[in-house]
Biopython code that builds the backbone (N, CA, C, O; Angstrom):
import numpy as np
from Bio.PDB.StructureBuilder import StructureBuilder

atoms = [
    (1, "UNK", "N", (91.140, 126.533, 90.298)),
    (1, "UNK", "CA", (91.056, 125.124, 89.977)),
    (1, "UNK", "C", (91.930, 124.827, 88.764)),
    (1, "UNK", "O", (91.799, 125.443, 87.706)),
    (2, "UNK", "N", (92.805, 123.883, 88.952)),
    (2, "UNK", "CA", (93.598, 123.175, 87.749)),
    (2, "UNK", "C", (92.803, 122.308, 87.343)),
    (2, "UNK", "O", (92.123, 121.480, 87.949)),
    (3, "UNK", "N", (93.018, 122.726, 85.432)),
    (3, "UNK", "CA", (92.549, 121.796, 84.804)),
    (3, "UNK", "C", (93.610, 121.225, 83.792)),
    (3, "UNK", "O", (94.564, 121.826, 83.298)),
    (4, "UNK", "N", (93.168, 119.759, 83.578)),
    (4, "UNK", "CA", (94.125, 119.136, 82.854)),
    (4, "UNK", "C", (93.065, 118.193, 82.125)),
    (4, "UNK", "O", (92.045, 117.703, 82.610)),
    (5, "UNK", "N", (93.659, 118.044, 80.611)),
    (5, "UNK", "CA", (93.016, 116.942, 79.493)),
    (5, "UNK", "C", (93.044, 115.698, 80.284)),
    (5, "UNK", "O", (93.860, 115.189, 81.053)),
    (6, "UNK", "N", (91.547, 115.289, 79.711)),
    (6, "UNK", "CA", (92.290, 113.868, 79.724)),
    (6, "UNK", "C", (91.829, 112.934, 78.936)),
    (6, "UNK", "O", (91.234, 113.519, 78.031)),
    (7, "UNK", "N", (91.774, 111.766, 78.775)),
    (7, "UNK", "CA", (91.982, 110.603, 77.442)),
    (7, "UNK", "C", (89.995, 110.392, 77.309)),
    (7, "UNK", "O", (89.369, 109.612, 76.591)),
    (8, "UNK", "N", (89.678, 111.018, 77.913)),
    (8, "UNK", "CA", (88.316, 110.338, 77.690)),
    (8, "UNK", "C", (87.563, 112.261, 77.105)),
    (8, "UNK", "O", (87.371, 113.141, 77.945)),
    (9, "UNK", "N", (87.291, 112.456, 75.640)),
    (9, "UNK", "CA", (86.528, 113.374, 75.525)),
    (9, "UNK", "C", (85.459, 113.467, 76.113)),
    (9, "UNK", "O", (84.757, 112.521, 76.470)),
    (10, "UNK", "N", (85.148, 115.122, 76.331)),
    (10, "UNK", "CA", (84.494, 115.841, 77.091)),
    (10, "UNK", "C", (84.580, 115.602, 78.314)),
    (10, "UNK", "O", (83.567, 116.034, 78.863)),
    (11, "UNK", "N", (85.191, 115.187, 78.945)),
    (11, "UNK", "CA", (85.720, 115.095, 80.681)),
    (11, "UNK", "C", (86.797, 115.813, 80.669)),
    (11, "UNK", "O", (87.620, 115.730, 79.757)),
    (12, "UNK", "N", (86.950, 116.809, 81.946)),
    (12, "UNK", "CA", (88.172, 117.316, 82.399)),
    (12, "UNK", "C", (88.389, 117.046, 83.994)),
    (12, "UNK", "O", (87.530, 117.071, 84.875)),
    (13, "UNK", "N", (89.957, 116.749, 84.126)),
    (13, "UNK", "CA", (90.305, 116.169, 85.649)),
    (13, "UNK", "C", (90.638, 117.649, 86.296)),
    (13, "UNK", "O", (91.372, 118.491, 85.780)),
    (14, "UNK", "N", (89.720, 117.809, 87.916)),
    (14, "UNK", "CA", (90.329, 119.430, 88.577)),
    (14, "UNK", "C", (90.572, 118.559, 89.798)),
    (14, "UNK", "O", (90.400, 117.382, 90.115)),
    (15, "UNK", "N", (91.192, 120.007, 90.501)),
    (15, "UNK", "CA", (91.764, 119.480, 91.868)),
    (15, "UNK", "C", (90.089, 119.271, 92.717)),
    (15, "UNK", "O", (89.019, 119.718, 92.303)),
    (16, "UNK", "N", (90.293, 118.565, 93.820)),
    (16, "UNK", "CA", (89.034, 118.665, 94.285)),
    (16, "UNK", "C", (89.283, 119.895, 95.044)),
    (16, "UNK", "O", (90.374, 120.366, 95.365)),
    (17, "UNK", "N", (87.732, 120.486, 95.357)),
    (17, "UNK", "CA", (87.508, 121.245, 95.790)),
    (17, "UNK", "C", (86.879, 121.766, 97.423)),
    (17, "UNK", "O", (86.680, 122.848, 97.976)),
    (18, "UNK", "N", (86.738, 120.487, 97.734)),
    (18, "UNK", "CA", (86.890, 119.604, 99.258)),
    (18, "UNK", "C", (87.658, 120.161, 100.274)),
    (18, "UNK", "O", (87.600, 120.995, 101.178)),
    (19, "UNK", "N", (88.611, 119.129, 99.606)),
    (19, "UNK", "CA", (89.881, 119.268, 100.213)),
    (19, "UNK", "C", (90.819, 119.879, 99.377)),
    (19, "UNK", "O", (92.031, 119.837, 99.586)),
    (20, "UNK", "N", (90.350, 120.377, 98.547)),
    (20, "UNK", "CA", (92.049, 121.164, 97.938)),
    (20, "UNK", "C", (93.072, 120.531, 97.449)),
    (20, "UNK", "O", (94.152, 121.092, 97.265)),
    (21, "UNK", "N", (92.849, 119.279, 97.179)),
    (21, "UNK", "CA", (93.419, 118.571, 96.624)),
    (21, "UNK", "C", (94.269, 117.559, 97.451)),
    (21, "UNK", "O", (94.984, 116.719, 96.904)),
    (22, "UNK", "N", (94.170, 117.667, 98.578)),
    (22, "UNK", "CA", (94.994, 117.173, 99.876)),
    (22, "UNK", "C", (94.646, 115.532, 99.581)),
    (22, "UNK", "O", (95.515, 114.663, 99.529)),
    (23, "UNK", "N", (93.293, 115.313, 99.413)),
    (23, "UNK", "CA", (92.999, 113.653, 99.925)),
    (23, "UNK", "C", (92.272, 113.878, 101.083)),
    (23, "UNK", "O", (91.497, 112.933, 101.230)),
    (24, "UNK", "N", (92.197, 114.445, 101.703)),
    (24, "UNK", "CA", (92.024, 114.074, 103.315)),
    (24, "UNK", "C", (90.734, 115.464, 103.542)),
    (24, "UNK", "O", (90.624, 116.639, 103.191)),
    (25, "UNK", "N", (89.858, 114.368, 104.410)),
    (25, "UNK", "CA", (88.951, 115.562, 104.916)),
    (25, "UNK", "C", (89.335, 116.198, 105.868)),
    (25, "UNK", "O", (89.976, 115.802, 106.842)),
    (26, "UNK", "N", (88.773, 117.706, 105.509)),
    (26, "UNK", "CA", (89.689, 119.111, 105.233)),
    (26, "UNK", "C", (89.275, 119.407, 106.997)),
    (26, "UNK", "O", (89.870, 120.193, 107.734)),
    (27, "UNK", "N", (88.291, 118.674, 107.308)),
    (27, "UNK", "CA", (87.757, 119.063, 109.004)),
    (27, "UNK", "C", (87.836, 117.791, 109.520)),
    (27, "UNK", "O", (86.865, 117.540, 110.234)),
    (28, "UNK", "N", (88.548, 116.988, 109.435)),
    (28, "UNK", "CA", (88.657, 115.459, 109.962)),
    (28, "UNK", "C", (87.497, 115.334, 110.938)),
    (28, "UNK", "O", (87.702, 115.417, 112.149)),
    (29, "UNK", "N", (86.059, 115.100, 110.343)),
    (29, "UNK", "CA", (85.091, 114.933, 111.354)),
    (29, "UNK", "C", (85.578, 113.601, 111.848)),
    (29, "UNK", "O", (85.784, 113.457, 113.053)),
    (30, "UNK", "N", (85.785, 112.573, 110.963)),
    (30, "UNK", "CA", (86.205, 111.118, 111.892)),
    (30, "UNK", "C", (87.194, 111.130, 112.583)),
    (30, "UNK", "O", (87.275, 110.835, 113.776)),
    (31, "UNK", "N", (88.229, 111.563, 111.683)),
    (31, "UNK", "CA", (89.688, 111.459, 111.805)),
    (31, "UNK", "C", (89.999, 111.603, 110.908)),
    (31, "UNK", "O", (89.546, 111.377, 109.786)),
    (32, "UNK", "N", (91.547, 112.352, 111.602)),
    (32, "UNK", "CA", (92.486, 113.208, 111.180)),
    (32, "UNK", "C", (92.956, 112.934, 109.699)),
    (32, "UNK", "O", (93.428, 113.623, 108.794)),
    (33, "UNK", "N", (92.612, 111.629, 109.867)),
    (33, "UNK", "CA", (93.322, 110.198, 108.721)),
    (33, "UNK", "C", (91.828, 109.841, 107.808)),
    (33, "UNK", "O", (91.681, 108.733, 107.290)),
    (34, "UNK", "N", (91.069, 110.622, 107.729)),
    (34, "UNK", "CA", (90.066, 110.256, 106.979)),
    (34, "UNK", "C", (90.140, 110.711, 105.406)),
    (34, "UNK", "O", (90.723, 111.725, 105.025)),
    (35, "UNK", "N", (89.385, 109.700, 104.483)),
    (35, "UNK", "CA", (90.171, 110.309, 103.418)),
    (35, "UNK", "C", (88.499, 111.462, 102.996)),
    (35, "UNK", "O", (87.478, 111.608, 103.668)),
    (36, "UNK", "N", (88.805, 111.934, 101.932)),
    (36, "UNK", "CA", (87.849, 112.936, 101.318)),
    (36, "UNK", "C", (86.972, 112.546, 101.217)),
    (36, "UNK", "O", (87.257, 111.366, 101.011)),
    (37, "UNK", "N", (85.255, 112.664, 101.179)),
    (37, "UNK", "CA", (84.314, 112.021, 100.637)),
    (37, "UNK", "C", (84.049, 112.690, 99.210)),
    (37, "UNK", "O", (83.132, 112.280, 98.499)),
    (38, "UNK", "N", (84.716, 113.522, 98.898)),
    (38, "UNK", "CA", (84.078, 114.209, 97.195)),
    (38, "UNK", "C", (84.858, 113.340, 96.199)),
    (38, "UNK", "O", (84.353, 112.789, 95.221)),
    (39, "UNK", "N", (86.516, 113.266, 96.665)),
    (39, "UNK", "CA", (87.295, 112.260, 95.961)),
    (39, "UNK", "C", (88.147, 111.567, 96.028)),
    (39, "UNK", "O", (89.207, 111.505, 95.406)),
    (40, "UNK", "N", (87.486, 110.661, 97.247)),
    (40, "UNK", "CA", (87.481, 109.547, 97.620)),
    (40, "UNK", "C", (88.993, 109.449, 98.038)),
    (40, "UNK", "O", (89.439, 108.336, 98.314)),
    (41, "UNK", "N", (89.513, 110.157, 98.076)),
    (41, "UNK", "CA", (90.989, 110.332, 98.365)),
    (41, "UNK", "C", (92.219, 110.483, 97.319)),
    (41, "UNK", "O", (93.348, 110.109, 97.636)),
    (42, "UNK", "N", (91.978, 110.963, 96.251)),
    (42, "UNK", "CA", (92.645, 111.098, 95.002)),
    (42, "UNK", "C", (92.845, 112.339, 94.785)),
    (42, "UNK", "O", (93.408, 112.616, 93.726)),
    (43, "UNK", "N", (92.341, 113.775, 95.970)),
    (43, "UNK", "CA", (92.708, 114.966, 95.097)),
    (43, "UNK", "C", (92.482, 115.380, 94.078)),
    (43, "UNK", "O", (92.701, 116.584, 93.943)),
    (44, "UNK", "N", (91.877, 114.518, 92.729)),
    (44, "UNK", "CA", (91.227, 114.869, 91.664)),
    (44, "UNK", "C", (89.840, 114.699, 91.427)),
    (44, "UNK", "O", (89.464, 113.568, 91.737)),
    (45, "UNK", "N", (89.108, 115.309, 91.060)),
    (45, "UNK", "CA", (87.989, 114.709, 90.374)),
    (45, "UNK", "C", (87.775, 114.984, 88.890)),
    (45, "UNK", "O", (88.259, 115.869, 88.183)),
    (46, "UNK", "N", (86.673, 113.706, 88.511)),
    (46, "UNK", "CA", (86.519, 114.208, 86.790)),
    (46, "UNK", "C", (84.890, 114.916, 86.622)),
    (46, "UNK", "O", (83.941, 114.539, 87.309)),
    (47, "UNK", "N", (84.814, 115.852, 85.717)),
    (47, "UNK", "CA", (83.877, 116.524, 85.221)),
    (47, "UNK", "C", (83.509, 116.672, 84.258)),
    (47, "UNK", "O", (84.415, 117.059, 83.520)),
    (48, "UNK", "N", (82.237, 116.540, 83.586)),
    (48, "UNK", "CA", (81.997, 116.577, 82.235)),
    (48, "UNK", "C", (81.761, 118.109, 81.822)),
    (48, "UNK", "O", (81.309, 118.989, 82.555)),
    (49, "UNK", "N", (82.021, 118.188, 80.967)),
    (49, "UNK", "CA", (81.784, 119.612, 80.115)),
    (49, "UNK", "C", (80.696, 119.820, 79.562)),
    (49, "UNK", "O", (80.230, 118.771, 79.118)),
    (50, "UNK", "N", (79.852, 121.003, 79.320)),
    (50, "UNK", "CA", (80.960, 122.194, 79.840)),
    (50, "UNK", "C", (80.301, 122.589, 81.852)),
    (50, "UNK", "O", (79.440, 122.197, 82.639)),
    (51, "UNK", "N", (80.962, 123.165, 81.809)),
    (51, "UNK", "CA", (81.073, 123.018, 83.837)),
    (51, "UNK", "C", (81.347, 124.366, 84.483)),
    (51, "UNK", "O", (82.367, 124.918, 84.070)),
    (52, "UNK", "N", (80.742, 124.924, 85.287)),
    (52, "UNK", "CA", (80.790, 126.453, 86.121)),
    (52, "UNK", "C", (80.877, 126.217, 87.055)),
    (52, "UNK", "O", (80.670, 125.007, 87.157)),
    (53, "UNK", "N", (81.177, 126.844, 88.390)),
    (53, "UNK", "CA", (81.501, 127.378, 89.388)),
    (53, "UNK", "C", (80.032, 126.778, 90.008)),
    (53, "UNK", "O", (78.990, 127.069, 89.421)),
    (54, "UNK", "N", (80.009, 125.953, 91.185)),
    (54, "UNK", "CA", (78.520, 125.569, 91.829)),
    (54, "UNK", "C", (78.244, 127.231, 92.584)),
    (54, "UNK", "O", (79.112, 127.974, 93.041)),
    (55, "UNK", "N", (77.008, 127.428, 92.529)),
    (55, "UNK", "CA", (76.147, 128.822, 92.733)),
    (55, "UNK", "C", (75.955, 128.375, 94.278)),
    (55, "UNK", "O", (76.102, 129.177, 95.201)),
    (56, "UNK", "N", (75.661, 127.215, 94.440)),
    (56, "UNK", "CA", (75.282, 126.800, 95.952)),
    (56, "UNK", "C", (76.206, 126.930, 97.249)),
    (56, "UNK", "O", (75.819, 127.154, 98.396)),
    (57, "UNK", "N", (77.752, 126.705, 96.726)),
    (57, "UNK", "CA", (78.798, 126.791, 97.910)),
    (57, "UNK", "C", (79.603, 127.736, 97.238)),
    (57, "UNK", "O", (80.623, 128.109, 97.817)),
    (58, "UNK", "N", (79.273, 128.295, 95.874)),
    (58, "UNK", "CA", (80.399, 129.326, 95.852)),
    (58, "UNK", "C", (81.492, 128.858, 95.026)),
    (58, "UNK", "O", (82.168, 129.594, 94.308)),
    (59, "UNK", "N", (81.677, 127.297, 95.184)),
    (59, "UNK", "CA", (83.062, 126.713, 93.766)),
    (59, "UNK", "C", (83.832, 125.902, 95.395)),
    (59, "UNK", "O", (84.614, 124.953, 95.348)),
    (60, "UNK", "N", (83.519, 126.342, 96.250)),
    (60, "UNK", "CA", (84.193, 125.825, 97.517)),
    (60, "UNK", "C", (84.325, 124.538, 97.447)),
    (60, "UNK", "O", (85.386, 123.940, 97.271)),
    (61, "UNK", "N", (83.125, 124.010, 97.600)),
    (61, "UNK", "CA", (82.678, 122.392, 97.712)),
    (61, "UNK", "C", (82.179, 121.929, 99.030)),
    (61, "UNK", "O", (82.129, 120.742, 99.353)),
    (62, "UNK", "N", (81.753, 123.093, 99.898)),
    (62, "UNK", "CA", (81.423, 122.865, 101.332)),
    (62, "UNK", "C", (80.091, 123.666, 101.415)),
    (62, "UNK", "O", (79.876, 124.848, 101.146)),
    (63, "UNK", "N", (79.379, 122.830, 101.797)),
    (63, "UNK", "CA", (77.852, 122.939, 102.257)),
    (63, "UNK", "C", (78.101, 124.273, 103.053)),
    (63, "UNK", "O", (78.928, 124.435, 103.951)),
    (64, "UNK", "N", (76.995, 125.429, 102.413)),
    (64, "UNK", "CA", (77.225, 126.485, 103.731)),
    (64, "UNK", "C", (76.557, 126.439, 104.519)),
    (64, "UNK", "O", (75.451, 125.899, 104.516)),
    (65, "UNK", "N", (77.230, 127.155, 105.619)),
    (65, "UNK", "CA", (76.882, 126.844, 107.486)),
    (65, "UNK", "C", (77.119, 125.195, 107.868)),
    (65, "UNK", "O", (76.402, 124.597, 108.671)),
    (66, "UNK", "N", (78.219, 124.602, 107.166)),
    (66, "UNK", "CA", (78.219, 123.230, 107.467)),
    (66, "UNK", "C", (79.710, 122.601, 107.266)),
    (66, "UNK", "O", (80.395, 123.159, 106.410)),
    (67, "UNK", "N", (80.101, 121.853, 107.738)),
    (67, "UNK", "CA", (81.233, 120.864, 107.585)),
    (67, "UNK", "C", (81.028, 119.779, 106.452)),
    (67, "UNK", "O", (81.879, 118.891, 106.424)),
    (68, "UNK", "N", (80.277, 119.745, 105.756)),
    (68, "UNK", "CA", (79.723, 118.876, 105.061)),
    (68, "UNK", "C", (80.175, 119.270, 103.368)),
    (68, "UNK", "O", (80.446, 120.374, 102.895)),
    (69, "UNK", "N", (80.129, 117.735, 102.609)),
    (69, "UNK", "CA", (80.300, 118.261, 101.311)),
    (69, "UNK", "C", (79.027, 118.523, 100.200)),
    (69, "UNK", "O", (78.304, 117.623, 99.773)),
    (70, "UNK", "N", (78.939, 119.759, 99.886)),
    (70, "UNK", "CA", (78.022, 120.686, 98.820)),
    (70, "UNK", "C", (76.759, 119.576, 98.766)),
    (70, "UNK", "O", (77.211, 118.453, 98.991)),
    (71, "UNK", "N", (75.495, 119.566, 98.564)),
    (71, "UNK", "CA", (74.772, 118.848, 97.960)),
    (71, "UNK", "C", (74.361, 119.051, 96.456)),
    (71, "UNK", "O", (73.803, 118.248, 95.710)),
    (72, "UNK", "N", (74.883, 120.640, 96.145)),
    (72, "UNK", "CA", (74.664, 120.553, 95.042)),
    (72, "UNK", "C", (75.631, 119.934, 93.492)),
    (72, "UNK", "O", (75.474, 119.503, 92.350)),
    (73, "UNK", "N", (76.821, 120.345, 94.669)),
    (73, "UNK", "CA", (78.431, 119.748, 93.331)),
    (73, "UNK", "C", (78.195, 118.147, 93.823)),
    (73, "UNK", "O", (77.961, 117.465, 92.825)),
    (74, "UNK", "N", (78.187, 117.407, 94.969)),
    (74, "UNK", "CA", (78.659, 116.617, 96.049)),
    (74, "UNK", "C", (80.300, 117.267, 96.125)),
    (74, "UNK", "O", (81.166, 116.404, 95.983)),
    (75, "UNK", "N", (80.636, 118.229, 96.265)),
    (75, "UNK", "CA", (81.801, 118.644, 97.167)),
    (75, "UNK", "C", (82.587, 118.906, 95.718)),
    (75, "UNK", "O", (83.755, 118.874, 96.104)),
    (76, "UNK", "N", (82.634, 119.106, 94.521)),
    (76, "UNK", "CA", (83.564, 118.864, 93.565)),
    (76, "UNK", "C", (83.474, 120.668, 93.030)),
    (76, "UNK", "O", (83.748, 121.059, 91.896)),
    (77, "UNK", "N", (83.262, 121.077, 93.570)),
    (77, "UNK", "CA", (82.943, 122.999, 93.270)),
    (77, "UNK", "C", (82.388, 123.553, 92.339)),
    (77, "UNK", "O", (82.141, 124.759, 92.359)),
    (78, "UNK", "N", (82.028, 122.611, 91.145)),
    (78, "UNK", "CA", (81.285, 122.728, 89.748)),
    (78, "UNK", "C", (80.538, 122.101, 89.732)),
    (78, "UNK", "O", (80.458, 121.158, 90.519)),
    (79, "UNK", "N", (79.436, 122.431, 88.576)),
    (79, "UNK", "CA", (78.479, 121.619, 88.346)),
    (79, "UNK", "C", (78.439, 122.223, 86.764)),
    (79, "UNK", "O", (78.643, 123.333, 86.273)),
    (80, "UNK", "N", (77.981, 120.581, 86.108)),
    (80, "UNK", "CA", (77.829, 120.760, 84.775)),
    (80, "UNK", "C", (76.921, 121.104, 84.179)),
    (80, "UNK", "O", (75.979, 120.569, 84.763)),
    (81, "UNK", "N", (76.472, 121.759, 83.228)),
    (81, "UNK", "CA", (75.269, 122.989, 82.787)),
    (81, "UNK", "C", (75.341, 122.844, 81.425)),
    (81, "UNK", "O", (76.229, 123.259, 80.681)),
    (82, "UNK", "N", (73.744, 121.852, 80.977)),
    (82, "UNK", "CA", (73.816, 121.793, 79.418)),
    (82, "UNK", "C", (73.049, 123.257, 78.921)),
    (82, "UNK", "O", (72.380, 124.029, 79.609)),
    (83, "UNK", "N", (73.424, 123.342, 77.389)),
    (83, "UNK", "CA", (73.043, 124.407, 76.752)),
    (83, "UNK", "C", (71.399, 124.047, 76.132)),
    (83, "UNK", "O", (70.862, 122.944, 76.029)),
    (84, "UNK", "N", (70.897, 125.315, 75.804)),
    (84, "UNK", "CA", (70.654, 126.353, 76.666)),
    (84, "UNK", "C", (70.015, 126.629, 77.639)),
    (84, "UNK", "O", (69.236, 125.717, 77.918)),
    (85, "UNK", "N", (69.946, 127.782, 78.560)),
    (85, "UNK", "CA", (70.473, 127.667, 79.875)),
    (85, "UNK", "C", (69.102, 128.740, 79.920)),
    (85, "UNK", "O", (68.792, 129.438, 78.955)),
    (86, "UNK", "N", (68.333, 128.726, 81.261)),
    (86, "UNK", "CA", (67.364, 130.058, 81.732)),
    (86, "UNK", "C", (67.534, 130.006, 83.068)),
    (86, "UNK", "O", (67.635, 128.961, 83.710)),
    (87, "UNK", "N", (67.577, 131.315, 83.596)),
    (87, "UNK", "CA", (67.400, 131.432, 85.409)),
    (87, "UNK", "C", (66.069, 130.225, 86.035)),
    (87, "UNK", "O", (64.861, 130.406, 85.883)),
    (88, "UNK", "N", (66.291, 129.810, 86.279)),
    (88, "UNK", "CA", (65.368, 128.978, 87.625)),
    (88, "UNK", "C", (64.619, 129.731, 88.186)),
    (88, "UNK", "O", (64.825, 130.707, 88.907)),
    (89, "UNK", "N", (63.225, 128.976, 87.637)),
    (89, "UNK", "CA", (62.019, 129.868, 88.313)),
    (89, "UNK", "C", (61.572, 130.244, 89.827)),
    (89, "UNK", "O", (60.816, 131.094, 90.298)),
    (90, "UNK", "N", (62.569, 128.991, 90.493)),
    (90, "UNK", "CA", (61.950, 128.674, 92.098)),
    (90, "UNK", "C", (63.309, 129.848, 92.774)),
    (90, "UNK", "O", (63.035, 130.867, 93.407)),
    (91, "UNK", "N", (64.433, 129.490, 92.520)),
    (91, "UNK", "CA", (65.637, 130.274, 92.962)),
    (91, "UNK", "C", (65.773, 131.688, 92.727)),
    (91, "UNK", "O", (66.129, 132.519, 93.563)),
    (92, "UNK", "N", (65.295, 132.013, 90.874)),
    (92, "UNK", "CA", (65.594, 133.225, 90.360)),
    (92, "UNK", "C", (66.920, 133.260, 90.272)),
    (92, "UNK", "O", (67.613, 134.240, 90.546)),
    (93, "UNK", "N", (67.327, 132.147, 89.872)),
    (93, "UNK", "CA", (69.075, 132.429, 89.711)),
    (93, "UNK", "C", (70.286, 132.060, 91.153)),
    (93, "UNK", "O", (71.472, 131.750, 91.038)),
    (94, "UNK", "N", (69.880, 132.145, 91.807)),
    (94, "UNK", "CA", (70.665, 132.535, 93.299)),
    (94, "UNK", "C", (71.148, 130.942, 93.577)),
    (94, "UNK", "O", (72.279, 130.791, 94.038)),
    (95, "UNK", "N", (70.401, 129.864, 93.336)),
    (95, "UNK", "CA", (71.003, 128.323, 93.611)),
    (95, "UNK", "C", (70.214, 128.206, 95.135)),
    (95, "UNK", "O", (70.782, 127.269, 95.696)),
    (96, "UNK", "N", (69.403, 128.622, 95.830)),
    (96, "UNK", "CA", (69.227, 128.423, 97.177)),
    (96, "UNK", "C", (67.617, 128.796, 97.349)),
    (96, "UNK", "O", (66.924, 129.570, 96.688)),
    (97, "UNK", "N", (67.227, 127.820, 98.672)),
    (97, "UNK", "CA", (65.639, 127.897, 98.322)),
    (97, "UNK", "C", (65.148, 129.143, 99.416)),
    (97, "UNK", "O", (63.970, 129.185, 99.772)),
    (98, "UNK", "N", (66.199, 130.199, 99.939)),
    (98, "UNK", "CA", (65.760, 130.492, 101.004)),
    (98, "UNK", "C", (66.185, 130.246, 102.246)),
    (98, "UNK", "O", (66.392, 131.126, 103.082)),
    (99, "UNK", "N", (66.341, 128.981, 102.433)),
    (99, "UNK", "CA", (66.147, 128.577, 103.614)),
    (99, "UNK", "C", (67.753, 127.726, 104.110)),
    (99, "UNK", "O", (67.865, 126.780, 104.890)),
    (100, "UNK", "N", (68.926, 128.499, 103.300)),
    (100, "UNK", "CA", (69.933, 128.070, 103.531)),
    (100, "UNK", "C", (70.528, 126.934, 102.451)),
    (100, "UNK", "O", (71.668, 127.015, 101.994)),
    (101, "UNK", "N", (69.577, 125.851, 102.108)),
    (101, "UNK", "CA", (69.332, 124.753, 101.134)),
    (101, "UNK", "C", (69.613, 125.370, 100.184)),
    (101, "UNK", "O", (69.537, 126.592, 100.060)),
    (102, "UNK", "N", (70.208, 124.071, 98.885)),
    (102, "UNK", "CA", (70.416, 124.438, 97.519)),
    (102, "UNK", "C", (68.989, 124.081, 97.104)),
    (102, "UNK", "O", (68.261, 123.249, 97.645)),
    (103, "UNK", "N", (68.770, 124.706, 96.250)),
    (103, "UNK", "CA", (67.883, 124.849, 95.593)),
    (103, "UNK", "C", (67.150, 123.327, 94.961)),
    (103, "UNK", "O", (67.984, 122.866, 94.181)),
    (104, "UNK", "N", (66.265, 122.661, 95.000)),
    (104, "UNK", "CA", (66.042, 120.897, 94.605)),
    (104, "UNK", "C", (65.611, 121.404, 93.147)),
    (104, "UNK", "O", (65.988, 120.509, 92.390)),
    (105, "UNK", "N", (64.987, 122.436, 92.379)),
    (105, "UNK", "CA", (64.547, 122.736, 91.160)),
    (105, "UNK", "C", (65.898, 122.378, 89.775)),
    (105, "UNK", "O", (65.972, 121.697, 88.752)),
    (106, "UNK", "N", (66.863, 123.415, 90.640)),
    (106, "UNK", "CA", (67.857, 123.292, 89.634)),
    (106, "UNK", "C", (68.817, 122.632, 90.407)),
    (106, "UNK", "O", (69.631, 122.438, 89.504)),
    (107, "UNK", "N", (69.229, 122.242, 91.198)),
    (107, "UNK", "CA", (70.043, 121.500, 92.038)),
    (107, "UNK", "C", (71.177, 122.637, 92.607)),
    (107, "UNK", "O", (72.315, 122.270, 92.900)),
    (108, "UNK", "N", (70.831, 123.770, 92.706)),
    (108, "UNK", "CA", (71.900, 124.602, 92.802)),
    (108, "UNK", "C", (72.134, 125.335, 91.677)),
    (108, "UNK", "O", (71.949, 126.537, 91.488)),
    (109, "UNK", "N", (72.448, 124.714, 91.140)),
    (109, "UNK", "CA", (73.172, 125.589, 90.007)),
    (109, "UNK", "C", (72.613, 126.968, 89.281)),
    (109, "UNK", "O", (73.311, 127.509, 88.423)),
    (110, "UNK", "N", (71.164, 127.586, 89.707)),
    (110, "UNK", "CA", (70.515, 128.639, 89.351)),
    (110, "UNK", "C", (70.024, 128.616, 88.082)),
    (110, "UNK", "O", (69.664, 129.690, 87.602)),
    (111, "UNK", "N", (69.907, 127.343, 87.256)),
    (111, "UNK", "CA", (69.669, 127.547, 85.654)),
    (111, "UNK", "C", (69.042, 126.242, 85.856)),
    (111, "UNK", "O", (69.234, 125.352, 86.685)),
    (112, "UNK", "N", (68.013, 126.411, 84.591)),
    (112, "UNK", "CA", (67.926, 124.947, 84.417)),
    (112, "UNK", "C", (67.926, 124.846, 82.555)),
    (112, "UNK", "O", (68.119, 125.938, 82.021)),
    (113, "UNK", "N", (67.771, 123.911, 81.803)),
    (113, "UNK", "CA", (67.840, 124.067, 80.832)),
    (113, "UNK", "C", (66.702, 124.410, 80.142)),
    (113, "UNK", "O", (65.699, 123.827, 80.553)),
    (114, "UNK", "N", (66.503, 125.307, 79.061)),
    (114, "UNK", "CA", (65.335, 126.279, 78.491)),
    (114, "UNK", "C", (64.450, 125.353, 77.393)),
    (114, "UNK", "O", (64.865, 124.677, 76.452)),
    (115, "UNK", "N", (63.224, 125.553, 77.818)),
    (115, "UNK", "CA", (62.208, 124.750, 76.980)),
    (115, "UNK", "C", (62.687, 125.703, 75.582)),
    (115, "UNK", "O", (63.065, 126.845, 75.320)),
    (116, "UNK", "N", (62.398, 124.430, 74.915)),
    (116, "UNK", "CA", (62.291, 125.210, 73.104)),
    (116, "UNK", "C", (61.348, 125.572, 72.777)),
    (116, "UNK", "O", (60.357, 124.842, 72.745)),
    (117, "UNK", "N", (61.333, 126.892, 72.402)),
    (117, "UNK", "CA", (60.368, 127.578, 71.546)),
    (117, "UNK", "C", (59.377, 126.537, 70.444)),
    (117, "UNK", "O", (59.656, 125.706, 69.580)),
    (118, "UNK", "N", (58.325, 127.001, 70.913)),
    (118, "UNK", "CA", (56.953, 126.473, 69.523)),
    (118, "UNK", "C", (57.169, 127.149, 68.611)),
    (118, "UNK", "O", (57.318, 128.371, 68.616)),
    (119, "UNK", "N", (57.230, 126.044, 67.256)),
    (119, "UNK", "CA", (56.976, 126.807, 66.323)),
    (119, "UNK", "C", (55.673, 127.268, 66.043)),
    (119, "UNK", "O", (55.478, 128.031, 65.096)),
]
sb = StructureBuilder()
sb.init_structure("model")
sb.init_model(0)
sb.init_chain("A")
sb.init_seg("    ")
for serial, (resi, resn, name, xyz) in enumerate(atoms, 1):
    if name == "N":
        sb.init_residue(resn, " ", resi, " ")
    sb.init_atom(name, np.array(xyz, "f"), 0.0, 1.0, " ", f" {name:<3s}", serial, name[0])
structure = sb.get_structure()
C-alpha cells in the first residue's frame, strides 16, 4: 500500500485496497463499468492514524469466501487502532467469530482498546 501526506493531520491517503487502485469493481458484479464501492471510484482512500493491516480479510479488502467488500475495513484493507490495545476476548486476537464472520466485538481488527488500570 502507498502512502502519501496529506493536508489534513493525522489522515493518510492509500491506494484502495478493493480494487487496487483501479476505480472499478475488481469482479464487476454489475458491470464491467461499475465503479468501486470502498472508493467510490477514486483509487484512493483516506485513513486516520495510526492504522494496521485489517485481521479480517488479510489487508485485501475483500470479504473472505466472498466477492464482497470487507465488513470489517468496508474494503479499504486497514483499520484504525487507538492506543492501548488488548487481544479481544470473543476472537482471542484472530478478527473472526468462527463462523467465517469478522468478529462484531472488535470489528475485526482482533484488539479492542484496554480498560485502565484502578488505582
Amino acid at each position: 500500500m502507498t502512502q502519501k501526506a496529506t493536508a489534513v493531520e493525522g489522515w493518510v491517503e492509500l491506494t484502495c485496497a478493493f480494487c487496487q487502485g483501479r476505480g472499478r469493481d475488481p469482479f464487476g458484479l454489475l458491470s464491467a463499468l461499475s465503479t468501486c464501492g470502498a472508493c467510490r471510484g477514486a483509487g484512493k482512500v483516506q485513513v486516520k492514524e495510526p492504522h494496521t493491516p485489517c485481521r479480517a480479510c488479510g489487508g485485501s479488502g475483500i470479504q473472505p469466501f466472498t466477492r464482497l467488500t470487507c465488513l470489517g475495513c468496508d474494503g479499504k484493507g486497514v483499520q484504525t487502532i487507538q492506543e492501548p490495545t488488548e487481544a479481544c476476548p470473543v476472537c482471542k486476537g484472530t478478527g473472526f467469530d468462527g463462523l467465517h464472520l469478522y468478529c462484531l466485538r472488535c470489528h475485526g481488527a482482533g484488539v479492542i482498546i484496554a480498560k485502565a488500570a484502578d488505582s
